[in-house]
C-alpha positions as CSV (number, residue, x, y, z in Angstrom):
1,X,101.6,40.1,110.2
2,X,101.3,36.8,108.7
3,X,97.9,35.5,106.9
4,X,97.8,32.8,109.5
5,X,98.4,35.1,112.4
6,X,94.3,34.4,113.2
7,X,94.9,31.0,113.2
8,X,97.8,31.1,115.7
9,X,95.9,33.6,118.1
10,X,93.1,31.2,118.0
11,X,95.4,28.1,119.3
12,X,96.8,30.7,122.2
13,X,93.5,31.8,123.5
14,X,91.8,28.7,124.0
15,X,94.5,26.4,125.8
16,X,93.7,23.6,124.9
17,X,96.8,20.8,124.9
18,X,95.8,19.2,121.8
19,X,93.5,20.5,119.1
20,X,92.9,18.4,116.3
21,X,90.9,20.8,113.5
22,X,89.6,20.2,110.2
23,X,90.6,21.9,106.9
24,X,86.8,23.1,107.5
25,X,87.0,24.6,110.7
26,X,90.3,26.1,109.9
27,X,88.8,28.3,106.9
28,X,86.3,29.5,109.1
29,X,88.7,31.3,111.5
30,X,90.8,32.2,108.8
31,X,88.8,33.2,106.2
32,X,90.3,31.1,103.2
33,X,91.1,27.9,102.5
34,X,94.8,26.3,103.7
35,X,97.2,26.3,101.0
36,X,100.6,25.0,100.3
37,X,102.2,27.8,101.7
38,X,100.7,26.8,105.1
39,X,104.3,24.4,105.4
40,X,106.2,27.3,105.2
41,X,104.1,29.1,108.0
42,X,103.4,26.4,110.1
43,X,106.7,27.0,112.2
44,X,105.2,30.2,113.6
45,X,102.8,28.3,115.5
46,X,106.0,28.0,118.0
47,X,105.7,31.7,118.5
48,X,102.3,31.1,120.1
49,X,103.2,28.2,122.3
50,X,102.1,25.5,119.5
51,X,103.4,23.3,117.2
52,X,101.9,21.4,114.5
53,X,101.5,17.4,114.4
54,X,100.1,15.5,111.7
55,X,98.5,16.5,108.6
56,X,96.5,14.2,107.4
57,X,95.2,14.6,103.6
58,X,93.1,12.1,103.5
59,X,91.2,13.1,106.7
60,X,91.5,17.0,106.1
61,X,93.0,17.2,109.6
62,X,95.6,19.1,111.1
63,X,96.7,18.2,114.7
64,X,98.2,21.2,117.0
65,X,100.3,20.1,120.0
66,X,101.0,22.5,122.8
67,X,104.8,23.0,123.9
């Protein structure tokens, strides 16, 4: 199970086409702040019917596209 498994289960039950959720809100349905390692997991989102879009630093923002 990977630590961003939550995450990804999060994106899959709420439908939504687009999400667009702040390094914030993100550590609150995690539990823990986003890391460096997120680039490495961020390619399971596909598993759940999700990819992820932009990451934006300077906004603390990561966009989540539905396939």
């Amino acid at each position: 199970m990977s630590k961003y498994e939550p995450l990804w289960k999060y994106l899959k039950e709420n439908k939504k086409e687009i999400y667009k959720l702040s390094y914030e809100e993100i550590k609150s349905i995690l539990g823990f702040d986003i890391d460096h390692s997120f680039l490495t997991y961020k390619k399971e989102a596909k598993e759940y019917g999700y990819e992820v879009g932009k990451i934006s630093m300077k906004e603390k923002i990561i966009t989540f596209n539905k396939i």
